[in-house]
N, C-alpha and C positions, 0 to 999 in steps of 0.2 A: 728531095728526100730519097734514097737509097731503099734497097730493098731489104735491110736489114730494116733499117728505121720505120719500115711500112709493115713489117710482119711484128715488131714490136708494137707499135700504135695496135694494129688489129688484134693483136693477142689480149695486149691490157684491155680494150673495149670486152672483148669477149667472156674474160675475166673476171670483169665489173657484171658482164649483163646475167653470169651463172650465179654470181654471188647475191643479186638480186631477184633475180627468180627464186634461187633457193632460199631465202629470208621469203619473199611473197609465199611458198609452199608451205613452209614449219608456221608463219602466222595464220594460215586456212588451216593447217592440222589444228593448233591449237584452238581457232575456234571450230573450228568442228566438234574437237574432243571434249571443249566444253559444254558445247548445245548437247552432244550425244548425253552426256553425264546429264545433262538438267532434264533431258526429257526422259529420263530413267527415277529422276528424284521428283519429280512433278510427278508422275503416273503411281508410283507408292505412294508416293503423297494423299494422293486422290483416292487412294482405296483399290489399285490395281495389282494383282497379285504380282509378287517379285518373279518369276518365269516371263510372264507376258509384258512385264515392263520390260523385262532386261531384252526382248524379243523386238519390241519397237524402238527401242537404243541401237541396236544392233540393223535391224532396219535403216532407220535414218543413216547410220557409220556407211553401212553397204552402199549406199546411194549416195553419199558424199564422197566417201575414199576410192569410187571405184570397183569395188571389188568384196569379197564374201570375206572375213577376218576368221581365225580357228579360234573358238573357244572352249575351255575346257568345262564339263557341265559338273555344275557343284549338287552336292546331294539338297534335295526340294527342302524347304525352310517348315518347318512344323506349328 
């Protein structure tokens, strides 16, 4: 094998192995962003005011995704 033919093999390898990480990342978003949603629809549910649920959603997101997300805060529900 030629060093052309070695930097293609490795290139394709690497190629496959980003395009699979990146599918394994978008499937953990989307379950994350489902559990975050259900643990927001669970806690209304239950009788939790819309503030304090939307706070433990937000929680949960922050400690799965990493990181603090911007929300923008809606006027309190009446």
């Amino acid at each position: 094998m030629d060093k052309n033919g070695f930097e293609e093999l490795v290139g394709g390898l690497e190629a496959e192995f980003n395009a699979a990480r990146l599918e394994k990342r978008g499937t953990f978003a989307v379950a994350a962003a489902r559990i975050t949603g259900l643990i927001y629809l669970e806690a209304v549910q239950a009788g939790v005011p819309h503030l304090l649920a939307q706070e433990m959603a937000q929680d949960y997101w922050n400690t799965e995704a990493g990181g603090p997300t911007v929300v923008v805060a809606e006027a309190e529900d009446e």
